[in-house]
Residue frames as qw, qx, qy, qz and C-alpha x, y, z in Angstrom:
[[0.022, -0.394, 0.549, -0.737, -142.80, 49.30, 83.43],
 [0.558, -0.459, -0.657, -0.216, -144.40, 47.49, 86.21],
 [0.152, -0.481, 0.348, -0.790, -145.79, 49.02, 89.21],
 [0.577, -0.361, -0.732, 0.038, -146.92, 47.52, 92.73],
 [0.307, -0.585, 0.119, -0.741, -149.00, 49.16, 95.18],
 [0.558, -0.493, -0.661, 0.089, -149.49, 47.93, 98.84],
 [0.154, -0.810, -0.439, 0.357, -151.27, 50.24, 101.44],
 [0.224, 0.974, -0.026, 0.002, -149.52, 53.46, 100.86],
 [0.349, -0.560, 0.634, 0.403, -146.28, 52.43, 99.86],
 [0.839, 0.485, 0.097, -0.227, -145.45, 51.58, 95.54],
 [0.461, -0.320, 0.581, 0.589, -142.36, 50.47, 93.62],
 [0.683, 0.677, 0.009, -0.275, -141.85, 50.93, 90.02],
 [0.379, -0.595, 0.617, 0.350, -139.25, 48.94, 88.37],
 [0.770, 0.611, 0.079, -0.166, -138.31, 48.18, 84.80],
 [0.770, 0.362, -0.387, 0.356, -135.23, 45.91, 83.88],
 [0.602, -0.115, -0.491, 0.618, -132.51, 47.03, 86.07],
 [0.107, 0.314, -0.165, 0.929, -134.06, 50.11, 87.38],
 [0.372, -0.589, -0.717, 0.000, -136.46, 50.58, 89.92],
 [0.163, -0.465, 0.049, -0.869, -138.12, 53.41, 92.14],
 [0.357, -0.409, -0.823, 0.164, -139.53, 52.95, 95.94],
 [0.122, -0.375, 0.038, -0.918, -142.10, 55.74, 97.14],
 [0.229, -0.543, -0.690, 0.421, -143.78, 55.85, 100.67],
 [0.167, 0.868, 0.351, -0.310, -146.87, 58.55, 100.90],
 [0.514, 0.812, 0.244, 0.130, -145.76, 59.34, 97.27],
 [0.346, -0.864, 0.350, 0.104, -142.15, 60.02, 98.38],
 [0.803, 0.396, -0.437, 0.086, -139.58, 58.97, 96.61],
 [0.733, -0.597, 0.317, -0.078, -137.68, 57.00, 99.47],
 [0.631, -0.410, 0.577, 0.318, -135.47, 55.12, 96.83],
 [0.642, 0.732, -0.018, -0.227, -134.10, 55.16, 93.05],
 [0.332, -0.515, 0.779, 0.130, -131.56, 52.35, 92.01],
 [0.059, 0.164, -0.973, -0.154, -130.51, 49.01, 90.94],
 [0.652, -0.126, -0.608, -0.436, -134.00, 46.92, 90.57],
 [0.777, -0.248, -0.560, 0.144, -133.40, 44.18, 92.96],
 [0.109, 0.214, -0.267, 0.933, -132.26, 47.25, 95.35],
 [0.440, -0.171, -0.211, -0.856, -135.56, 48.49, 94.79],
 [0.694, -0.289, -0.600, -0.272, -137.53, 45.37, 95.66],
 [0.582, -0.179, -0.700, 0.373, -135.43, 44.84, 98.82],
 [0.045, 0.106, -0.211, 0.971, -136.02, 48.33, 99.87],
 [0.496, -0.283, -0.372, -0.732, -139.85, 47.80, 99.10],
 [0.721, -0.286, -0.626, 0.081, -140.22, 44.58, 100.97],
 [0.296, -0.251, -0.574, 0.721, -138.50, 46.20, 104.29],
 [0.247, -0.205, -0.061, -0.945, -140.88, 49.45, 103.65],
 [0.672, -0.302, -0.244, -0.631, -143.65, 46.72, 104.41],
 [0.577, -0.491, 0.542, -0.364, -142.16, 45.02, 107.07],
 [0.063, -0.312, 0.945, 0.078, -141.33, 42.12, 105.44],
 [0.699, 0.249, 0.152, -0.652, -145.04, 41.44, 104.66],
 [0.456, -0.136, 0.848, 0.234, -145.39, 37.66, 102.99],
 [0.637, 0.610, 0.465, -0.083, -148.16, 38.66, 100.53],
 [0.030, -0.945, 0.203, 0.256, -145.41, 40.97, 99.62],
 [0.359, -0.617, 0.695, 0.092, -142.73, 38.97, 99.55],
 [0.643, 0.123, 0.740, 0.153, -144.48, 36.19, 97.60],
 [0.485, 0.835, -0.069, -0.252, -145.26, 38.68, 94.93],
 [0.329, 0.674, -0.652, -0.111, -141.23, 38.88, 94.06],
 [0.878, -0.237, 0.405, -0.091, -140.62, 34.99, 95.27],
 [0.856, 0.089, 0.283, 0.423, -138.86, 34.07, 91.80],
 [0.409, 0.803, -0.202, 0.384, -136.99, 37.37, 91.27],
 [0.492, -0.607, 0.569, -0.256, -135.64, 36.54, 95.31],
 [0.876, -0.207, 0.436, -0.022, -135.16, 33.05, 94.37],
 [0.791, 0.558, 0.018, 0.248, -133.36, 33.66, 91.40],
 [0.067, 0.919, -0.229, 0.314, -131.14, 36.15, 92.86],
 [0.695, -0.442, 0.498, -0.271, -130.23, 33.41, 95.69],
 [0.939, 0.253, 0.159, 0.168, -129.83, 30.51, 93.51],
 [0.526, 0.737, -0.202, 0.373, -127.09, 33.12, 91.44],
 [0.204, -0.729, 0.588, -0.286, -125.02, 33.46, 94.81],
 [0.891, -0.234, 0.372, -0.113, -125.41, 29.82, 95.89],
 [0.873, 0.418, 0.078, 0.239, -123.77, 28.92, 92.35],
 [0.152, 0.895, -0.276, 0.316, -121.15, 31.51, 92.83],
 [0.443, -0.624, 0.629, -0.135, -120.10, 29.99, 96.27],
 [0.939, -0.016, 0.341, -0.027, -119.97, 26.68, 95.11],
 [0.744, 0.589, -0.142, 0.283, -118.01, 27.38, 92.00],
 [0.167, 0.736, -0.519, 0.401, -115.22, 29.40, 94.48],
 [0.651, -0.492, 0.575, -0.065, -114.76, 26.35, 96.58],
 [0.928, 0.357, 0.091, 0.047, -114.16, 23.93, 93.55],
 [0.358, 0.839, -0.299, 0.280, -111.25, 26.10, 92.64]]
């Protein structure tokens, strides 16, 4: 399980599950990548944040980009 703390907001998320707690509140309990986006907006969209996940967001992007591309080939 891996956990990330910034000011008083944490996530926990492990494979596809994840947890997002403001002042020790759960605030969210889902899908992973849920979870992250839910974190990130908790901190305003913070970039030290944001570069933390950078290649679990850039994978996640890349996996739609290929998606549209394949449904225009068709």
């Amino acid at each position: 399980m891996r956990v990330i703390y910034y000011e008083n907001k944490a996530i926990e998320y492990d494979g596809a599950k994840g947890k997002v707690y403001v002042d020790n509140k759960l605030v969210f309990h889902g899908f992973a990548y849920y979870a992250i986006l839910n974190f990130i907006s908790a901190c305003n969209n913070n970039p030290k944040v944001r570069e933390k996940f950078k290649d679990v967001l850039n994978m996640r992007e890349k996996c739609k980009f290929e998606k549209k591309e394949a449904k225009k080939n068709d």
